[in-house]
C-alpha positions in Angstrom: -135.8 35.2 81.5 -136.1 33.3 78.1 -133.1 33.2 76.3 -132.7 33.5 72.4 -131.2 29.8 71.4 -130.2 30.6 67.9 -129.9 33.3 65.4 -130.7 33.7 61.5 -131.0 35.5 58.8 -133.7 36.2 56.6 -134.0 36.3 52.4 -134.0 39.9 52.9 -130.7 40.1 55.2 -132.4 41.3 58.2 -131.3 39.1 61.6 -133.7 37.5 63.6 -133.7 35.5 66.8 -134.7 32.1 67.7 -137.0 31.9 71.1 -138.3 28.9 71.9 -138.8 27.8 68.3 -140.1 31.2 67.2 -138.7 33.4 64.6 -138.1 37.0 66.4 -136.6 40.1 65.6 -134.4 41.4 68.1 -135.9 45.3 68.8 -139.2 42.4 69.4 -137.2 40.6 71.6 -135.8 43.3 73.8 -139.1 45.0 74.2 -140.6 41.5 75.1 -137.5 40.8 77.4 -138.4 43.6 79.8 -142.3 42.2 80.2 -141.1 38.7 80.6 -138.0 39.1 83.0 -139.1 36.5 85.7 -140.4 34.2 83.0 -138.7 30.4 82.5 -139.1 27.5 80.5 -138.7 24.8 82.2 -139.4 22.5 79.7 -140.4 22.4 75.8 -141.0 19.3 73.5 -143.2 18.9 70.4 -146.4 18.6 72.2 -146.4 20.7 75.2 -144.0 23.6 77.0 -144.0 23.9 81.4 -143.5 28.1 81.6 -142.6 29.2 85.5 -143.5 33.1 85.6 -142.9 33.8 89.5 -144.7 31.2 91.3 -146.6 29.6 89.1 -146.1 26.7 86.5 -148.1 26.3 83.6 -148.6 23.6 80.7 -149.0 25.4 77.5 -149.6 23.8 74.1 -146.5 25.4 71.8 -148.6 27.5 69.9 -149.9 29.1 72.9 -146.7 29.5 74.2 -146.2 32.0 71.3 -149.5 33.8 71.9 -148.8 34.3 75.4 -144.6 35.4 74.9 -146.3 37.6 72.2 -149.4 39.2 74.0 -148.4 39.1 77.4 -147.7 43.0 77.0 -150.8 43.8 75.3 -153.0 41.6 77.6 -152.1 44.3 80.3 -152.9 47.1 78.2 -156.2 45.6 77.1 -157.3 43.0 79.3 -157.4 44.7 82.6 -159.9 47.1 83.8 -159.3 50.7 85.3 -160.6 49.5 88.5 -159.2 46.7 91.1 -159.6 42.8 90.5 -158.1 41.9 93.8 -160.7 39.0 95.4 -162.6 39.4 92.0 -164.3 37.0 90.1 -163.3 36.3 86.1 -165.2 34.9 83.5 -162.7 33.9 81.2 -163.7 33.5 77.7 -161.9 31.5 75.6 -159.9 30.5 78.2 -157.4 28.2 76.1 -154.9 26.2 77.9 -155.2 28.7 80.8 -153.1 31.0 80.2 -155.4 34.1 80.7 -156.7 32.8 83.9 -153.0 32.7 85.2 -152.9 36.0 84.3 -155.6 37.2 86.4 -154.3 35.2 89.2 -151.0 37.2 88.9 -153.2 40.1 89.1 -155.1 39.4 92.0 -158.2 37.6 91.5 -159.8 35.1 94.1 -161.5 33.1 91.5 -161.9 31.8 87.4 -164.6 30.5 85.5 -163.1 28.8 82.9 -165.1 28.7 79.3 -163.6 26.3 76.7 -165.0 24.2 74.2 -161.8 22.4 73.1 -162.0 19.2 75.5 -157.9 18.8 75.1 -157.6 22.6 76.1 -160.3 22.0 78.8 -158.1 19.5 80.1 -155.3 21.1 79.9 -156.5 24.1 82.2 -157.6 21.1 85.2 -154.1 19.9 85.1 -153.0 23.6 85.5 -155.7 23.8 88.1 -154.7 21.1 90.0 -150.5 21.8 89.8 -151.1 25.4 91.1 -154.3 25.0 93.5 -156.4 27.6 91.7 -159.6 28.3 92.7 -161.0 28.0 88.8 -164.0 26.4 87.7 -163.8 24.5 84.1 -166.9 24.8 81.8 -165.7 22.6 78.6 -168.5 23.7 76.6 -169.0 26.6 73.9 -170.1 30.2 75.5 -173.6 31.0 75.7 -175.5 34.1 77.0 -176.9 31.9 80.1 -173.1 32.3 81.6 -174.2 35.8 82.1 -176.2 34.9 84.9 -173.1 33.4 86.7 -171.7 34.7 90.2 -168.7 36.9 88.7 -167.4 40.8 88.6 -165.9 40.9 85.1 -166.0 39.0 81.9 -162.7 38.8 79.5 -163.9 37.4 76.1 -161.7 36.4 73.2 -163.2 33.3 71.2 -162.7 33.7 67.9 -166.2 34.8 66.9 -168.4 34.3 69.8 -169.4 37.6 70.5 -172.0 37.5 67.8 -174.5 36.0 70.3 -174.1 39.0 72.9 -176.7 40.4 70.5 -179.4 38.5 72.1 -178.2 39.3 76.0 -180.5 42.1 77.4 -177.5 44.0 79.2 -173.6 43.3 79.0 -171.3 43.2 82.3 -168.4 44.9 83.6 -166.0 43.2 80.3 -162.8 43.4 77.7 -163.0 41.6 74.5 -161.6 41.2 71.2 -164.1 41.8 68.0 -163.3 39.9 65.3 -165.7 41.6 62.5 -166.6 44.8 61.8 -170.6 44.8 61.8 -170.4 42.9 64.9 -168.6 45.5 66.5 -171.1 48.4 64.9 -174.0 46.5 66.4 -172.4 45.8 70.1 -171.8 49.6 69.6 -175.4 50.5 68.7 -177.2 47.6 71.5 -174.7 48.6 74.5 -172.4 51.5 73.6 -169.1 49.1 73.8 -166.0 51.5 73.0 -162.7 50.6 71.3 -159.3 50.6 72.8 -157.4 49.8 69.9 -157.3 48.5 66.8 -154.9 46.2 64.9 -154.7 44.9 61.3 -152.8 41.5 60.7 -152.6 40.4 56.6 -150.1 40.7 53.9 -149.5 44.8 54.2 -150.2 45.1 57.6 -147.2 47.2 59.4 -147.9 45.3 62.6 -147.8 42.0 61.1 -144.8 39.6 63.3 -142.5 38.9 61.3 -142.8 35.3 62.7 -146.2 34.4 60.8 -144.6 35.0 57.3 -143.1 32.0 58.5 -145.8 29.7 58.3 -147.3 27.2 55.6 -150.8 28.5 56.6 -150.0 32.5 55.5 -151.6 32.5 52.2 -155.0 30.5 53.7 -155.2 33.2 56.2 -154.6 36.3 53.7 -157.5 34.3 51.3 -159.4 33.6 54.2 -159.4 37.8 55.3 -159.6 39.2 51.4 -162.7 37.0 50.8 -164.8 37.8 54.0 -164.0 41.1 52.6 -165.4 40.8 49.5 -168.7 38.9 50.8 -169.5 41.9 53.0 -168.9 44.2 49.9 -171.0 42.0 47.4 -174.8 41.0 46.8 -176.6 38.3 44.5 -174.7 35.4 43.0 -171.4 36.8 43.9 -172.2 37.2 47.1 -173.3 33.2 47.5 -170.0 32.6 45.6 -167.9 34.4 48.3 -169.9 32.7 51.0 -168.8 28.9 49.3 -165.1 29.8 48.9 -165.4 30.5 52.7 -167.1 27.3 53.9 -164.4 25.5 51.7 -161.7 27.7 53.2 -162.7 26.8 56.8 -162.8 23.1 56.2 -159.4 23.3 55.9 -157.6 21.3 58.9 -155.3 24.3 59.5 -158.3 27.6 59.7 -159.0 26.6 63.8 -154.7 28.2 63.7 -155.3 30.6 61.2 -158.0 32.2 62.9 -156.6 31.9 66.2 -153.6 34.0 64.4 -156.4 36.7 63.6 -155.9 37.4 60.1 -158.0 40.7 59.6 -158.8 43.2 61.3 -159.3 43.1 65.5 -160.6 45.8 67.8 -159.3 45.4 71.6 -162.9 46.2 72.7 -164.1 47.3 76.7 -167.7 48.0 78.5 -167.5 49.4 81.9 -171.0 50.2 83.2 -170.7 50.7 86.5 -167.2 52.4 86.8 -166.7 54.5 83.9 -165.5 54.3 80.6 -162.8 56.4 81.2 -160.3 54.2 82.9 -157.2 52.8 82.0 -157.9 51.8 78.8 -156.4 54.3 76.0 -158.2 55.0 72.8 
């Protein structure tokens, strides 16, 4: 179990907990305690964290420390399918430093395919590979609808954007994924008759926004970043083209790659099961 290692207070009086560097408050904490109970750090410094959950070990970059202490929950809410991955296949992605594809190992699976177009992430997941024998093949290259062809049994997708080019596949496989824009989702809809699980708003008034991100130096990019996409999809003419430069400027900034990756906006937890239902496990 990971332990809290300090305590604060915020301008507003509430307490929070310290966890690994991560501002927490503690009904957040005791709900993550129970999912993460045979989780341990065994080591954390600037650059990287080593994370033991049962019998694995896995190299994480901090800040996907956080994503996985913070989705870990959600991931098996969302991520898996209503039918059994034991000896499956994955195609994994957006696979990060990993972390997902130890995830399906927990739950069963007899093989990864690895998609990651960050070569420091791509590198991170071989050393992973290699530490914990996993059967995991590495693509370090962006996603494209080719990978569709490949020898797997379901798809997890969660890159930040990438789903746009499923548009141009003829059919979609057995697959979860998160949607990160609203007419993308309306035309996956329309093309393939992908349904939502759930859907989650993260900006200045959202309710489920962690208190953690206030946090940040990078929380007023990502609230500009979320209003203006907003207001391009809600304008025409000039002001539309106006919007569309604030946005190129916004996303030149060296921190949008995090902002993004902290979904700012609007997500739908998104599923396609053609073969097995749509019925499943996956709540609405």
């Amino acid at each position: 179990m990971i332990l809290p290692t300090g305590i604060g207070v915020t301008g507003r009086g509430k307490p929070f907990l310290l966890v690994a560097d991560r501002a927490i408050l503690p009904h957040q904490f005791l709900k993550r305690m129970f999912v993460t109970w045979n989780w341990k750090l065994v080591r954390s410094s600037s650059q990287y964290y080593d994370l033991r959950i049962g019998r694995y070990t896995i190299k994480l970059r901090p800040e996907y420390f956080q994503i996985i202490f913070g989705e870990w929950g959600e991931w098996k809410k969302y991520h898996l399918p209503p039918f059994s991955l034991k000896g499956a296949t994955v195609l994994d992605i957006g696979a990060g430093c990993g972390e997902t594809a130890l995830f399906y190992f927990i739950h069963g699976v007899e093989r990864v395919i690895c998609v990651e177009p960050n070569p420091d992430l791509a590198r991170i997941i071989s050393e992973n590979v290699r530490s914990n024998e996993w059967n995991v093949e590495v693509q370090a290259r962006s996603f494209d609808t080719g990978m569709l062809n490949l020898d797997f049994d379901f798809m997890k997708m969660d890159c930040e954007g990438c789903e746009i080019r499923l548009l141009s596949a003829d059919t979609l496989p057995s697959c979860v994924m998160e949607v990160h824009d609203g007419q993308i989702l309306h035309a996956l809809t329309s093309k393939f008759g992908l349904r939502v699980a759930s859907v989650k708003t993260v900006g200045k008034n959202s309710l489920n926004n962690d208190f953690e991100r206030r946090q940040f130096r990078m929380y007023y990019l990502g609230w500009r970043f979320t209003r203006v996409r907003e207001k391009l999809h809600k304008t025409h003419g000039l002001r539309r083209f106006y919007y569309a430069i604030i946005l190129v400027i916004l996303e030149l900034h060296p921190d949008f790659a995090n902002v993004y990756r902290a979904r700012w906006g609007r997500v739908w937890e998104a599923y396609y099961f053609p073969d097995k239902g749509t019925g499943g496990g996956l709540s609405e």
